[in-house]
N, C-alpha and C positions, 0 to 999 in steps of 0.2 A: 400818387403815393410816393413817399424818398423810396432811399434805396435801405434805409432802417427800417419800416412797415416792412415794406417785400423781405427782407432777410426774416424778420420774425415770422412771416405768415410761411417760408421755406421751412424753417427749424418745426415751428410747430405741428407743418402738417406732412414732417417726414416718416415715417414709419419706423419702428423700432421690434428689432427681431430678437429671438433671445439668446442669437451669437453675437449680435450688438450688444447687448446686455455682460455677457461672457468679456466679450473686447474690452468695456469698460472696467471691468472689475479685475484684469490683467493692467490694465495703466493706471488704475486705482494701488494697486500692490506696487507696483514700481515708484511712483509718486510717494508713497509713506516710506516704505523703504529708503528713497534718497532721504528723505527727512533728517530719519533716524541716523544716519551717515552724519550728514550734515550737521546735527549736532556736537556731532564728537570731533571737530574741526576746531582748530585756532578762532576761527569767524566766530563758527556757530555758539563758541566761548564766550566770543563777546554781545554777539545778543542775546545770548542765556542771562547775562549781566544786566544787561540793562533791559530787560523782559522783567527780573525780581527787583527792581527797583522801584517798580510802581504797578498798578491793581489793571488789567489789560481788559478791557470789552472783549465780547465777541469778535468784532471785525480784526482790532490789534492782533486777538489771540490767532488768525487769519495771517494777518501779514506775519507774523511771528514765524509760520507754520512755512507761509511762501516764501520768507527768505531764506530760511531752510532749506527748503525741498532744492535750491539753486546754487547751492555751492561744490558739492562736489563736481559737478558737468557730470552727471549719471541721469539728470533728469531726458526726459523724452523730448524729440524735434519733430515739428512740421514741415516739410523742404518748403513745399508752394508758398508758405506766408513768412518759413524763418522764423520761427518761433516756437516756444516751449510751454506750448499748452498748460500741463499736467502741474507744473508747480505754479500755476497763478489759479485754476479754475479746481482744483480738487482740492485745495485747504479752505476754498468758501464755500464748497458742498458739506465738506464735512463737519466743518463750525456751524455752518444755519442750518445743516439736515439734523446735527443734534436737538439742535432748540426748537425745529419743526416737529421733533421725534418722527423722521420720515422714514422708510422700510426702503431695504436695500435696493427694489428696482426705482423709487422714486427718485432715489441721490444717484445710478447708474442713469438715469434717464435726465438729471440734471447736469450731469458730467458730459453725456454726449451733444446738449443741445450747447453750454460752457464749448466747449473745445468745436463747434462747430462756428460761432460766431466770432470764436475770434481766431480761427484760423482762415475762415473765407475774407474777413476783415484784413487782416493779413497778406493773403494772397491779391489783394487789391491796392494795395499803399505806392508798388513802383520799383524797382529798383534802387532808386538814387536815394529812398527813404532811410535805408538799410543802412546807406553809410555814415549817417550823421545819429539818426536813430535808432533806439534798440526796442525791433519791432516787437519783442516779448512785453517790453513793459506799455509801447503805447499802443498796440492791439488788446493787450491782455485785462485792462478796464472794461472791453468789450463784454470777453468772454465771462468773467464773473458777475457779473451782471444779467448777463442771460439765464448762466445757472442759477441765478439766484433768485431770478424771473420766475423761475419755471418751478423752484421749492416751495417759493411764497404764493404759488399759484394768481399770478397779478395776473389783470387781463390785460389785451394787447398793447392798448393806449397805454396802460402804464407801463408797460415792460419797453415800450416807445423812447418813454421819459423818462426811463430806467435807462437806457442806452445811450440818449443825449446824454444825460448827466456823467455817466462811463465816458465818454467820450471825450469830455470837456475838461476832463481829468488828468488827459493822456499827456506821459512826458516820460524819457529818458534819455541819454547821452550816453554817447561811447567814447566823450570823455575821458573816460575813467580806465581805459587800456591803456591809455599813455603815462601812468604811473603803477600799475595795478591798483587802483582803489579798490576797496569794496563795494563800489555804487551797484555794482551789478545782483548783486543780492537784494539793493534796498528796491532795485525797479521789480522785483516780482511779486515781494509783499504789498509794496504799495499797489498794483495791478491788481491783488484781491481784495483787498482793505477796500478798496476806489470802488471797485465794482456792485459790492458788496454795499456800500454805502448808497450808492444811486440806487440799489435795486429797493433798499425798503423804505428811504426818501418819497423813490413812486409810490410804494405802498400804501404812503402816507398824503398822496396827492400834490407833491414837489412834483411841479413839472419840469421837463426837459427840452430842448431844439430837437425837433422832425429830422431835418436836413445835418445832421452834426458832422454826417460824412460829406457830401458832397455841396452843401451851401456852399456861399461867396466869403464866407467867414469860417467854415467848417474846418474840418480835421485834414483834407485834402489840399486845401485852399492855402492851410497853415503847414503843413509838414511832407509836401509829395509832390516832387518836382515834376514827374511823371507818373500821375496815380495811374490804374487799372481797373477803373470799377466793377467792369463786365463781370471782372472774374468773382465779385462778391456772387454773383449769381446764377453764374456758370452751373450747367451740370445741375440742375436738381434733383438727379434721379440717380445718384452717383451714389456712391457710399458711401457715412458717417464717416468727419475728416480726422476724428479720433482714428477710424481704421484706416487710413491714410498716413498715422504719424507712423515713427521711427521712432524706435528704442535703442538706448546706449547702448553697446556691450562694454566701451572703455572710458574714464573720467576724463574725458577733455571735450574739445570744444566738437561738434560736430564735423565742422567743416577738415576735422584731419580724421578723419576715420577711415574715407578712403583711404587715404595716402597710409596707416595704421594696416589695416584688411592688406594692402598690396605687398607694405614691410614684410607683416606678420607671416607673411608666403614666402618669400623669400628667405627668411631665416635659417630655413631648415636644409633647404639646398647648398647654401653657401660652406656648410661643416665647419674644418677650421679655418678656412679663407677670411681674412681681414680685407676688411672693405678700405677702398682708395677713396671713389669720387661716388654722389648718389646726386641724378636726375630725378626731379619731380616736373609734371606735368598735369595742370589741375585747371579755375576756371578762377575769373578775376576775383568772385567775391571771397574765395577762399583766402588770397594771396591778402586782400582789404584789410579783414580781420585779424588774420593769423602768420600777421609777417614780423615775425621776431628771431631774425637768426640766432641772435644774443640774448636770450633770458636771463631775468636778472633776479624772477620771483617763482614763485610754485604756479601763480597765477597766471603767467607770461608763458611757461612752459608747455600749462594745457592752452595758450593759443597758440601755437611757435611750432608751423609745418615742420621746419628744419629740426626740433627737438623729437616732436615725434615721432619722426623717421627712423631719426638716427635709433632712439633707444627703443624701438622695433628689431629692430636689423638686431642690434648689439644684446639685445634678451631672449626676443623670441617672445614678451609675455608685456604687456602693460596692464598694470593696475595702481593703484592711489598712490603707492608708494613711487612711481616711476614720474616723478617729477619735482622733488626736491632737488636740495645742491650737491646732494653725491651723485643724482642720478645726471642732473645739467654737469657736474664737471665731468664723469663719464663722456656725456655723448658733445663736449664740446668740439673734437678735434674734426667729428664726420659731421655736424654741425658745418664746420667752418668749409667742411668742401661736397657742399652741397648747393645745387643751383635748380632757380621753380621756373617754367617758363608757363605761359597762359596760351592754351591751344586747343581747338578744336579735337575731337566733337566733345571732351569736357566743358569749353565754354557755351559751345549751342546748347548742351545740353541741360544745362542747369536754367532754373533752378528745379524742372524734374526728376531732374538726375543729379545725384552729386556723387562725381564721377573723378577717379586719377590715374596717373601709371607711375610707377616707380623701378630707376633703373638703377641696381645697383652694381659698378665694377670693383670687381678685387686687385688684388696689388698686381696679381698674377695677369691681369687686364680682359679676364673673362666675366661677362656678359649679362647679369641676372633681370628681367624683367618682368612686372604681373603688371596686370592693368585693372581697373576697376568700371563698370559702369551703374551700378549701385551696387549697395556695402551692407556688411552685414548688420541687421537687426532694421532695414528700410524694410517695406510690406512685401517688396518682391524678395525678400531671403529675411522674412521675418523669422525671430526667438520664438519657441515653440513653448507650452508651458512650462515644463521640467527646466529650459535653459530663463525661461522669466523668475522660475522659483529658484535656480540656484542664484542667480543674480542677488535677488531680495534677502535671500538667506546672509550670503556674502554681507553685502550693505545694514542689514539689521546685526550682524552680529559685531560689525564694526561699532554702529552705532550704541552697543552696549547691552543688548539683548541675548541672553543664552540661547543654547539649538531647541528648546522644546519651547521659548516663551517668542520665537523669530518661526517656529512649525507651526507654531496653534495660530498665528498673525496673521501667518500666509493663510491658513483654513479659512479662517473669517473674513478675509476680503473676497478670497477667489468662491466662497457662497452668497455671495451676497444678491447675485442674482436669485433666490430664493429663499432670502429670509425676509420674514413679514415684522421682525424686530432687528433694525441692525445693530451690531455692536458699535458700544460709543468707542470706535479706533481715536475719533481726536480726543475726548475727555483721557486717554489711557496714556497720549503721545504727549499730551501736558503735564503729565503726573511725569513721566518718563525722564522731561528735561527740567520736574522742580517747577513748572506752574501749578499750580492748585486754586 
């Protein structure tokens, strides 16, 4: 059998409890939530634009949904695979559970089996994939595909060549930080759109390659200098990798959230002391990603450890607004004297752990330091429901939603594990940004 069979026969014959079901429908809220954010962005302007320019299928109205849900950095992270589940695999449950008319534990149940294939996918690619690749967009064909598997009720063989074709799909570049493009949006859409496509292709008896992971021509073969396979299958008795992800609490990139958590402490110690010099100490992929001493965009800002320090230290509070150019000319000066070294046990420990310490000295030459070994809203200091609903609240009302039509939003996701009709949330989120 590949290592595609044995994934689907782990997914299908995992057990689903109905705090899994619960877990789902908290990353379900979070994921529409970023959405609706994400609309109300410069981006999400412009593919609101060119969304009304022409008549969108189902799958498009999907990627439409998924590049959305990926722009503000509010969407959720998988550490072990480095990737962001929730905005590729829950705008293809929601577009095809409509059109299935499927009851909220079957699209909760498509969600977890989506977010389990393509974060074990993920946690198998390698290290070295990570820096040339962006493992959300080419794991995340995976994942919509599975859940899309599992809505259309296709049997295994096809959910096979549902995968292959997911897979053969897979592409994105990180590129696109060395000017800020917008590419990074287009890789999550396309990651549901793709998936999404393979999966009712199989429907239809489009086959796909068995082997798409680890053939001699495969996905492995083409993009993982040092794949992992094992770990696609590691652990099957383990928990749903949906309750294994990480939830934002702040719009940037992941990988500064510790260094964010350790600021965020420090703040309040410091009173009126102005800070001289700040030490970071984190793990090389952090440094990879998010080495932008000098931002020069909003985009750059949320990856740029040194930005996010600084305008920690210097607020005490980050949110959407702390990373334009008043906020970059603010933190340019402790910015500028700021130094990241790469050291243990932040680097052993990742990518389990995404772990930092930050030290900040005042002019006065005393001393402040916190340390991080996971950060807040990972499983081990997971967001409790109340701080998931303030979140979404937050997020929705940015996105344009009042407090009673952003309360009754939240009600309707967070029941969904017990409604036997679910609300059309995507038909509403269409109407919302002017599709129809």
């Amino acid at each position: 059998m590949s290592l595609t069979e044995d994934l689907i026969d782990l997914i299908r014959n995992k057990p689903v409890t109905p705090a899994d079901l619960e877990d789902a429908a908290l990353f379900t809220l979070d994921a529409v939530a970023t959405a609706y954010a994400g609309s109300a962005t410069p981006v999400g302007a412009i593919l609101r634009e060119w969304a009304a320019r022409g008549e969108l299928d189902l799958k498009r109205r999907a990627f439409l949904m998924g590049a959305l849900t990926h722009i503000t950095e509010t969407d959720d992270l998988h550490r072990a695979s480095v990737t962001h589940p929730g905005c590729v695999v829950i705008p293809a449950v929601l577009s095809l559970g409509e059109k299935t008319v499927a009851n909220g534990e079957q699209m909760l149940r498509a969600i977890l089996h989506g977010f389990e294939a393509m974060c074990r996918i993920g946690a198998g690619v390698g290290p070295a994939h990570y820096r040339i690749w962006h493992n959300t967009a080419t794991c995340g064909p995976f994942g919509s595909a599975m859940a899309a598997a599992t809505l259309l009720e296709i049997d295994d063989e096809q959910a096979l060549h549902a995968l292959g074709n997911a897979g053969t799909q897979s592409s994105g570049l990180w590129q696109f930080m060395e000017s800020g493009a917008m590419s990074k949006h287009l890789h999550a859409g396309r990651a549901s759109e793709s998936g999404l496509l393979a999966a009712e292709m199989a429907a239809c008896g489009f086959t796909g390659p068995a082997e798409i992971l680890e053939g001699k021509k495969g996905f492995f073969a083409g993009t993982c200098d040092d794949p992992e396979p094992d770990n696609i299958l590691s652990d099957p008795q383990s928990k749903w990798q949906l309750s294994l992800t990480s939830i934002k609490p702040w719009p940037s990139c992941r990988h500064t959230h510790p260094i964010i958590d350790c600021a965020l402490d420090i703040h309040p110690l410091l009173g009126d002391k102005r800070v001289r010099e700040v030490s970071i100490k984190t793990y090389q992929a952090a440094l990879d990603v998010c080495d932008y001493p000098a931002p020069e965009t909003e985009y750059q800002a949320k990856f740029s450890l040194y930005h996010c320090a600084a305008i920690a230290l210097l607020d005490g509070a980050v949110g959407l607004d702390s990373f334009d150019a008043n906020a970059r000319s603010r933190s340019a000066d402790l910015r500028s004297a700021t130094e990241i070294q790469i050291v243990d046990p932040y680097q052993s420990n990742y990518p389990a752990s995404w772990g930092a310490e930050v030290t900040a000295i005042s002019e006065s030459g005393e001393s402040f330091k916190v340390s991080r070994k996971d950060c807040k809203g990972d499983p081990e200091l997971a967001l409790d429901v109340d701080e998931m609903r303030q979140k979404a609240m937050g997020l929705l009302q940015y996105g344009g939603l009042d407090e009673a039509r952003s309360n009754q939003l939240c009600d309707d996701i967070l029941s969904l594990p017990a409604r036997r009709e679910s609300p059309p949330l995507f038909t509403h989120f269409m109407h919302h940004i002017g599709i129809v």
